[in-house]
N, C-alpha and C positions, 0 to 999 in steps of 0.2 A: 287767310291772312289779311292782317288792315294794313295800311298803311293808314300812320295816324297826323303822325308828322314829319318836316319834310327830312332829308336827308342828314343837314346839318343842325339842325334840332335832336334827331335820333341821336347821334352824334355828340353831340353837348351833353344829353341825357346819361348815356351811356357812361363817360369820361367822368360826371359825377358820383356816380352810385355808390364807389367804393368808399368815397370821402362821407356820403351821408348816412350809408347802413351799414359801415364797417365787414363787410365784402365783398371781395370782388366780384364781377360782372360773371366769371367763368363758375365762382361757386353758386349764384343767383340760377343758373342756367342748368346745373346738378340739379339741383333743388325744384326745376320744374318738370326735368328730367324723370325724377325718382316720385315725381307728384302725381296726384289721381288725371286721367284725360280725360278731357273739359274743352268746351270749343275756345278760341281766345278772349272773350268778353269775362268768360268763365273762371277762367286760368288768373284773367286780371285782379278780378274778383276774388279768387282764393289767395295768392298773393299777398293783397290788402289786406284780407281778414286775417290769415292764418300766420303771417309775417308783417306783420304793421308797416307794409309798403306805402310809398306816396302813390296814388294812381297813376300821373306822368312816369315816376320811376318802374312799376309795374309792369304798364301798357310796352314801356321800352324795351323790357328786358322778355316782356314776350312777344313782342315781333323780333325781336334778334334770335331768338331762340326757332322761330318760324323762320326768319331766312337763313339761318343756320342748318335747320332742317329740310330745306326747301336743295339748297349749296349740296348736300348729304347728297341725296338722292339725284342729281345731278350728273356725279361724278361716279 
């Protein structure tokens, strides 16, 4: 997992998503869910291509998706 950007940046990124690609952050996260595993550069990568992601929106929504997964296994 990267951390790319800081906290309130993630943050910002995340709060936007829904307004820019017209869904939400929890269906972004299905989507990478249901997708081929890929390291995260890779993940970012497919994203961009395969859903004409911005790369800052991309990057974001797979570290959330990694701390999310990270939180998972946690508990």
């Amino acid at each position: 997992m990267s951390q790319v950007f800081s906290e309130e940046t993630h943050r910002n990124l995340l709060a936007r998503i829904p307004h820019c690609t017209g869904r939400e952050v929890s269906d972004w996260l299905r989507t990478v869910d249901e997708g081929p595993a890929l390291r995260f550069e890779e993940k970012v990568s497919w994203l961009r291509h395969e859903h004409n992601l911005a790369y800052g929106h991309a990057k974001a929504i797979i570290h959330e998706y990694d701390l999310r997964r990270a939180a998972r296994k946690l508990a």
